[in-house]
C-alpha positions as CSV (number, residue, x, y, z in Angstrom):
1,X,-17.2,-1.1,-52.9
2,X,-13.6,-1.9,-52.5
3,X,-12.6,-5.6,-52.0
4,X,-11.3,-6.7,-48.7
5,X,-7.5,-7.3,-47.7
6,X,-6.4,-10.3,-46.9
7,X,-5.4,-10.6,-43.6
8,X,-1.6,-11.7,-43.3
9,X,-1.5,-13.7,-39.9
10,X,2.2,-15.4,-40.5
11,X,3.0,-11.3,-40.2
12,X,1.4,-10.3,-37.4
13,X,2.4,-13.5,-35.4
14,X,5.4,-13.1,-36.2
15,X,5.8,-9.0,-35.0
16,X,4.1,-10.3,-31.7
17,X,7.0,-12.9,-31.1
18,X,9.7,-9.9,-32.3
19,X,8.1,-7.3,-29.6
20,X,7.8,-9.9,-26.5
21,X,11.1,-11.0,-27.4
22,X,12.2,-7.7,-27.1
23,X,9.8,-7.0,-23.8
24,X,11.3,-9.7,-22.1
25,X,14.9,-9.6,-22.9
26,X,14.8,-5.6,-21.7
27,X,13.1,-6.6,-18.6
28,X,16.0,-9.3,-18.0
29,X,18.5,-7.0,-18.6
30,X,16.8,-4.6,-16.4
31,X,15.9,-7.1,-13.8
32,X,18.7,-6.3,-11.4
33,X,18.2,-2.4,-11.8
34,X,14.3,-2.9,-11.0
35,X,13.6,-2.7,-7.1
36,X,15.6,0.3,-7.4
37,X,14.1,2.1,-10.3
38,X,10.6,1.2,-8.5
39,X,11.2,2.5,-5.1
40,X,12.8,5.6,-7.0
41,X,9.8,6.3,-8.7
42,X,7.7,5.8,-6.2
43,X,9.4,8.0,-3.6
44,X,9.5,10.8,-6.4
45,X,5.9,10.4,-7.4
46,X,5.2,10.7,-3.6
47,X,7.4,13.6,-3.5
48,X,7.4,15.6,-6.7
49,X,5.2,18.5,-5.0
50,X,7.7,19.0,-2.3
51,X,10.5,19.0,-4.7
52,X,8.8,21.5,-7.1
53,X,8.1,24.0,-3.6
54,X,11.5,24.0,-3.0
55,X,12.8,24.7,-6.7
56,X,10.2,27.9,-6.7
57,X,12.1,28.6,-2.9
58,X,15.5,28.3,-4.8
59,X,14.9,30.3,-7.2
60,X,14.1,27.7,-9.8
61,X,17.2,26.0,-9.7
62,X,16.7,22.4,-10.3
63,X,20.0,21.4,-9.0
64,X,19.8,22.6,-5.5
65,X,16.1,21.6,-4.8
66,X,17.6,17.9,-6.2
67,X,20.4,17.5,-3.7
68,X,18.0,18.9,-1.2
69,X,15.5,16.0,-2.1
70,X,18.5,13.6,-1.8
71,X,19.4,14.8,1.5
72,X,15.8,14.0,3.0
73,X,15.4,10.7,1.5
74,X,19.0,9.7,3.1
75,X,18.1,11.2,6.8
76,X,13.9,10.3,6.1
77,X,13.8,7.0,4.6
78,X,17.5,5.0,4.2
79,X,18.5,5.7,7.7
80,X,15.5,5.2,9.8
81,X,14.8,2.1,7.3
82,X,18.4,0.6,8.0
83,X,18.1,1.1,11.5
84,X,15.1,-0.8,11.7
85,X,16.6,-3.6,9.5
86,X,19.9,-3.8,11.1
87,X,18.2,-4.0,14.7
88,X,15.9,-7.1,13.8
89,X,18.3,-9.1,12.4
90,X,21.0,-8.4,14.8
91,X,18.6,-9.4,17.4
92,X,16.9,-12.1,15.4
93,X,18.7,-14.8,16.8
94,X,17.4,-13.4,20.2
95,X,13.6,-13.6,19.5
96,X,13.5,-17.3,17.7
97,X,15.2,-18.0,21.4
98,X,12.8,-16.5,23.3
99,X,10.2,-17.8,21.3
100,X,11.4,-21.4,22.1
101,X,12.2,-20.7,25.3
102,X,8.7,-20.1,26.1
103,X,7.9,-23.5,27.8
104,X,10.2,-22.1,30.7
105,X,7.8,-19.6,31.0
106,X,5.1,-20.0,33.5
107,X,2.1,-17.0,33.6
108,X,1.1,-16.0,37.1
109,X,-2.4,-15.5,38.3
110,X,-4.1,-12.3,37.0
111,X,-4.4,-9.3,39.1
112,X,-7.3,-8.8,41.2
113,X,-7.7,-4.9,38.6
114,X,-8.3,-7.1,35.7
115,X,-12.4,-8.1,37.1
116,X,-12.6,-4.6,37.3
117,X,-12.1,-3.7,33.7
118,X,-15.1,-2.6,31.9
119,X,-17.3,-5.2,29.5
120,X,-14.2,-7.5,29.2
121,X,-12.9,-7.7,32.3
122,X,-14.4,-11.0,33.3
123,X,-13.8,-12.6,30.3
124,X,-9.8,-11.6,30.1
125,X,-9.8,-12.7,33.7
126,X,-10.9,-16.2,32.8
127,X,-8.7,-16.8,29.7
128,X,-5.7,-15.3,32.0
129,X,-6.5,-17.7,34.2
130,X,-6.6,-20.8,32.0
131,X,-3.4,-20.0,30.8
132,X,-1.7,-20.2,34.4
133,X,-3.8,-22.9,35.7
134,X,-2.1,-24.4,32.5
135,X,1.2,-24.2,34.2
136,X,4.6,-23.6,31.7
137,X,3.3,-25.8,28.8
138,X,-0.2,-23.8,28.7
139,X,1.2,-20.3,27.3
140,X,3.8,-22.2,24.6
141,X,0.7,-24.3,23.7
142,X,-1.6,-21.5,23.2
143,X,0.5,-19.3,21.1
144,X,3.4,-20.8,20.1
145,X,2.3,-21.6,16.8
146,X,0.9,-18.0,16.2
147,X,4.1,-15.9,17.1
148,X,6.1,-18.6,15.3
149,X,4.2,-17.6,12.1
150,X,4.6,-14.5,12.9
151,X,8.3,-14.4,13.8
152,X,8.9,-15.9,11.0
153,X,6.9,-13.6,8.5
154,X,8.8,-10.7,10.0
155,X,12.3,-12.1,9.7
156,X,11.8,-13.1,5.8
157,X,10.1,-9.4,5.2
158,X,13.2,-7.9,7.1
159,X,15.5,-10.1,5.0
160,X,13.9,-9.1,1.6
161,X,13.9,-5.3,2.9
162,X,18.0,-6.2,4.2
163,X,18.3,-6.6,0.0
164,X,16.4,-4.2,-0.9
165,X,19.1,-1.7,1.6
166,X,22.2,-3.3,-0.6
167,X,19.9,-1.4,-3.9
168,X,19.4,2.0,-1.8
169,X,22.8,3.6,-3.5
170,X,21.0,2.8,-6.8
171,X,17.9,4.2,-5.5
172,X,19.1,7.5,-4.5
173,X,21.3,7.9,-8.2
174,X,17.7,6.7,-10.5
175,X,15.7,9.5,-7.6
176,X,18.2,11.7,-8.6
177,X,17.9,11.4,-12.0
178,X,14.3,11.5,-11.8
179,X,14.0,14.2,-9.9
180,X,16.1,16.0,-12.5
181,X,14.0,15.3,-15.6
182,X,10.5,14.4,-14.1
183,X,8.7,16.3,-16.5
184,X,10.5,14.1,-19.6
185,X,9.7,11.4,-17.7
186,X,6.0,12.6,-17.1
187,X,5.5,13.1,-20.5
188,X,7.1,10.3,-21.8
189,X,4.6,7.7,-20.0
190,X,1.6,9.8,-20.5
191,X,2.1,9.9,-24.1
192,X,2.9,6.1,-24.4
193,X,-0.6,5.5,-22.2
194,X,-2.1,7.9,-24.3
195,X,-0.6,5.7,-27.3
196,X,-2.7,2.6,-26.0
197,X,-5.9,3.8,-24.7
198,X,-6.2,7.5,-25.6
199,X,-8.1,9.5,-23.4
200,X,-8.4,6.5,-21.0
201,X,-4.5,6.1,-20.3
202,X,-3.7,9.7,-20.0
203,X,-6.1,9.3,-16.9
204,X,-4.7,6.4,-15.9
205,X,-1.5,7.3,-15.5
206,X,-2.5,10.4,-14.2
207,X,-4.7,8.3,-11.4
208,X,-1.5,5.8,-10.7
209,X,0.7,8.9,-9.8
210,X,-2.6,10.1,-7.0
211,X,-2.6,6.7,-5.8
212,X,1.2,6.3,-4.9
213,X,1.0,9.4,-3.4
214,X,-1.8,8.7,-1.2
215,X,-0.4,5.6,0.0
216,X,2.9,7.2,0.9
217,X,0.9,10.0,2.6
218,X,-1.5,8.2,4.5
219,X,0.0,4.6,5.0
220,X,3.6,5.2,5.2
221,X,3.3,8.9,7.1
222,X,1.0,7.0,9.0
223,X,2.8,3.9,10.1
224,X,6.0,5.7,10.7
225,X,3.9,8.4,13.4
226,X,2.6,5.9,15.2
227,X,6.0,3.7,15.4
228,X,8.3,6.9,16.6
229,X,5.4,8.3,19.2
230,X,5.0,4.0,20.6
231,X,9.1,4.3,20.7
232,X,8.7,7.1,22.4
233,X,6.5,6.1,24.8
234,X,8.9,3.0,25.7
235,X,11.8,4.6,26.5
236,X,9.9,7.3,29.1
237,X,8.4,4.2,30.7
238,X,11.7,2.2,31.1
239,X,10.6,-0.9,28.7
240,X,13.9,-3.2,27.7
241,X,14.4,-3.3,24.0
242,X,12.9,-0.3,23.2
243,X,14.5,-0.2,19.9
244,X,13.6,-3.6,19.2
245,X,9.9,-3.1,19.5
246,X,9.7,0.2,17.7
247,X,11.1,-1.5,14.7
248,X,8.5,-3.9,15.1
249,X,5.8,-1.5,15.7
250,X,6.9,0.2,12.1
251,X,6.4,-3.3,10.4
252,X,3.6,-3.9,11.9
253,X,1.9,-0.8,11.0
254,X,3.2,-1.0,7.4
255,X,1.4,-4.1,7.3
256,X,-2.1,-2.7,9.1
257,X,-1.9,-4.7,11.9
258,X,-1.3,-1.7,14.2
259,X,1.1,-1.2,17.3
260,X,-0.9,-2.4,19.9
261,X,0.7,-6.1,20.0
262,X,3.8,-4.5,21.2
263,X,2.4,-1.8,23.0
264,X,0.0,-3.8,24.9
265,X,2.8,-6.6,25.5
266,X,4.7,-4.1,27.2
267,X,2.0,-2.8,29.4
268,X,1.8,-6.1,31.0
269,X,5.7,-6.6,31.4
270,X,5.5,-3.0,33.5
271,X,2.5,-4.2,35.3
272,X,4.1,-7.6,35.8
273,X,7.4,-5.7,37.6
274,X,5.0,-3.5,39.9
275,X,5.2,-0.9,37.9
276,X,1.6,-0.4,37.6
277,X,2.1,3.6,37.4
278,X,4.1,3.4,34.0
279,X,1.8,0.6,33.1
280,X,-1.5,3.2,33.0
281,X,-0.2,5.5,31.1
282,X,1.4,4.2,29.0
283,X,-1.7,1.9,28.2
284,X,-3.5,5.4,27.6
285,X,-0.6,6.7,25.3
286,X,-1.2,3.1,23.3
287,X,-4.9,3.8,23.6
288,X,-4.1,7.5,21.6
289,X,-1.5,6.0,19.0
290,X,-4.1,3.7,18.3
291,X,-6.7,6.2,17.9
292,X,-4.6,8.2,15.4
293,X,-4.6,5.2,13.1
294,X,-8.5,6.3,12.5
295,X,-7.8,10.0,11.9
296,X,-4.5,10.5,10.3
297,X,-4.6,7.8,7.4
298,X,-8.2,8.7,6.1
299,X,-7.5,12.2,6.4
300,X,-4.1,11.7,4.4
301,X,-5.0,9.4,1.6
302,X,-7.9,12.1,0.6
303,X,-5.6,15.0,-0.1
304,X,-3.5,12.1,-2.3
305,X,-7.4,10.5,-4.3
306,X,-10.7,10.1,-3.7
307,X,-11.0,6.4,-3.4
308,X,-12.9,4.1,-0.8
309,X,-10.4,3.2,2.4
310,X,-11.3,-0.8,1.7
311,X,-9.9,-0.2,-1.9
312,X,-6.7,1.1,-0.7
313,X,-6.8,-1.1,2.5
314,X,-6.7,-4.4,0.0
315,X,-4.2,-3.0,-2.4
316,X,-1.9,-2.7,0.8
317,X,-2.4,-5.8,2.3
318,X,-2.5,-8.1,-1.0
319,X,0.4,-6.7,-2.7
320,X,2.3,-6.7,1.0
321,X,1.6,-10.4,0.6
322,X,2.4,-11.0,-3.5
323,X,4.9,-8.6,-3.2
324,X,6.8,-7.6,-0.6
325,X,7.6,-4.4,1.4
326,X,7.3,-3.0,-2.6
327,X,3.6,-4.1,-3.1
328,X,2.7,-1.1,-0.2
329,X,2.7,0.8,-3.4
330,X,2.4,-1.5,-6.6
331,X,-1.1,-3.2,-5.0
332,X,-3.1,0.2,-4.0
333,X,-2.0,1.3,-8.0
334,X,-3.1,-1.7,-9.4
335,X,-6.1,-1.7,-7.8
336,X,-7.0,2.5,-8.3
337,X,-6.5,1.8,-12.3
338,X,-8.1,-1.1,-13.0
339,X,-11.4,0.3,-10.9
340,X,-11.5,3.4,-12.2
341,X,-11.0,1.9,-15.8
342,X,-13.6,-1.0,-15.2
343,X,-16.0,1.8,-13.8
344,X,-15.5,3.9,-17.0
345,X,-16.6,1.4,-18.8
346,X,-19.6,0.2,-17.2
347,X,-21.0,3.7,-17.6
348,X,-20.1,3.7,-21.0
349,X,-23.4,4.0,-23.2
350,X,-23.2,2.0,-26.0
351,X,-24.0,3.7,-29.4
352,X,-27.8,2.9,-30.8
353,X,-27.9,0.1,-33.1
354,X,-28.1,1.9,-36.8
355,X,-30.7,0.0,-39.0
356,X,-29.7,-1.1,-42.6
357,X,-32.2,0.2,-44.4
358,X,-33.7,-1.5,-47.8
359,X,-32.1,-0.9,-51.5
360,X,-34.7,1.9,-52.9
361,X,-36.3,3.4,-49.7
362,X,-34.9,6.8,-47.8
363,X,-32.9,6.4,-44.2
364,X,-34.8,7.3,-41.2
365,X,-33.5,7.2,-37.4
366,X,-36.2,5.7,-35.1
367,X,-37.4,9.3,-33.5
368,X,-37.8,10.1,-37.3
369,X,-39.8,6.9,-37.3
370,X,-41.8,7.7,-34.4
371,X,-42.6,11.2,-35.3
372,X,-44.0,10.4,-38.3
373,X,-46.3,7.0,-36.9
374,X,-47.4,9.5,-34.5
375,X,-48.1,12.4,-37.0
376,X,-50.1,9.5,-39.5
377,X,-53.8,9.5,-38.8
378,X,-55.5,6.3,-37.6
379,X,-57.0,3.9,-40.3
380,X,-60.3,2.6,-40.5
381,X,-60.7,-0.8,-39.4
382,X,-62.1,-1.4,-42.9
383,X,-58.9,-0.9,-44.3
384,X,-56.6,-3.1,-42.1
């Protein structure tokens, strides 16, 4: 039996300060390259099919199904992206001073229609009226502090996304890049996964690429429907500040809170200026944008993976919340691995305990042992 080695602990502490030294300071040299090397990846992970159908329609040539790829994400994602940036904060200013302006505002008496809406018509009725028996204080009082918040939320997630749009040119050179050695790239993480957890972490990564693609398919596909067919809908029925409040609707769809809060605010503004024609349909076209949310994003996010809607739901929101317009992608991932990894293991069976066995007598495994009590035949009670 061969003695033990000693362990050397000064050595290996010492190589773990060496390789987080070296983590850290690449990262921090890195750190001004990263929200465009993240986007980059993501929107080529979400992409790389597309890409690969056109090379096979180009003949294989890498090149031209590249700048091809390049060309989308400048008319698909920059351009719509900075339009929607550059309209809230040029009108930014605008909306804190209609928000404070509200106590000028005074809400007139609901319409005699709204008793006649089905199982909530009473009760919207009676809140409606509260608000204008309130007189021009009532309305800033009741939700003044809510669309402050929420004002407030937008303009700081518009200002980080306004930084993000100074990073695009970056973006488009690292998708670029990407898209012209994914495979190296593809092989290069899978094998340093496969490094750390074997089997485990070729599947991981393998899982983290399904799960960006399923959140750009079936959030951001979703969210950016939704926004175009509500802008839509506002500039048919004549609503001021159409682009304003399609850029809003995007937001708040990338964020799941939907596009009815604009939608429905301006149904009542066209049923507040008699325009109660407009008004109905385009409540009904907000009632059908709505309605998509339910169809389109489930059926999306199973072509990308086969994960449960609240999973992907909380990734959004939390890393929407921890991280920014970015986390739309990092928290679904984080989320995907780490189940699927913590599920693995669960089901894991553990290996049978092997018994030592005595010094002198033969091994046997405990069906051997069973076999052979059941195969002995019963004693007398005289001999016990």
């Amino acid at each position: 039996m061969n003695p033990r080695q000693p362990v050397d602990i000064a050595r290996i502490l010492l190589v773990i300060v060496i390789l987080s030294a070296l983590t850290i300071g690449s990262l921090y040299v890195l750190r001004p390259f990263l929200p465009g090397l993240i986007w980059a990846t993501t929107i080529v992970v979400a992409t790389w099919p597309m890409m690969k159908a056109i090379q096979r329609r180009c003949g294989n040539r890498r090149w031209i199904a590249t700048t091809i790829m390049l060309l989308m994400l400048l008319i698909v994602i920059v351009l719509p992206l900075y339009q929607a940036i550059s309209t809230l904060a040029l009108h930014g200013g605008e909306i804190m001073a209609a928000i404070k302006g509200l106590p000028a505002y005074a809400l007139p008496p609901p319409p005699g229609w709204i008793h006649e809406v089905p199982l909530a018509g009473a009760r919207i009725a009676h809140e409606w009226q509260t608000l204008s028996d309130a007189g021009p204080g009532g309305l800033l009082a009741k939700i003044e502090p809510y669309v402050t918040i929420a004002a407030r939320w937008m303009l700081q997630h518009a200002a980080v996304v306004g930084v993000f749009v100074i990073h695009m040119f970056i973006t488009v050179i690292i998708a670029g890049i990407l898209y012209m050695q994914g495979e190296h790239a593809g092989h290069f993480i899978t094998r340093f996964a496969t490094r750390i957890a074997a089997q485990r972490g070729a599947e991981a990564v393998k899982l983290a690429g399904l799960s960006i693609r399923a959140v750009a398919l079936g959030i951001v596909v979703t969210a950016v429907t939704q926004s175009a067919l509500g802008g839509i809908g506002l500039w048919i029925a004549g609503v001021p500040a159409a682009g304003i409040l399609t850029a809003l609707m995007l937001m708040f769809c990338l964020a799941q809170i939907g596009p009815l809060l604009p939608l429905l605010g301006s149904v009542a503004w066209l049923f507040w200026h008699d325009a109660h024609v407009a008004a109905i349909l385009l409540l009904i076209w907000s009632i059908m944008i709505a309605m998509l949310d339910n169809v389109l994003r489930p059926l999306l996010i199973k072509r990308g993976v086969n994960l449960s809607m609240l999973l992907i739901l909380s990734g959004v929101l939390g890393g929407m919340f921890a991280f920014g317009i970015v986390g739309l992608f990092i928290g679904p991932v984080i989320l995907a691995v780490t189940s699927t990894i913590l599920n693995a293991w669960i089901n894991e069976q553990p290996p049978l305990p092997q018994v030592e066995p005595a010094i002198g007598q033969p091994v046997s495994s405990p069906a051997a042992l069973g076999a052979n009590d059941a195969a002995s035949p019963p004693r007398h009670p005289r001999d016990a």
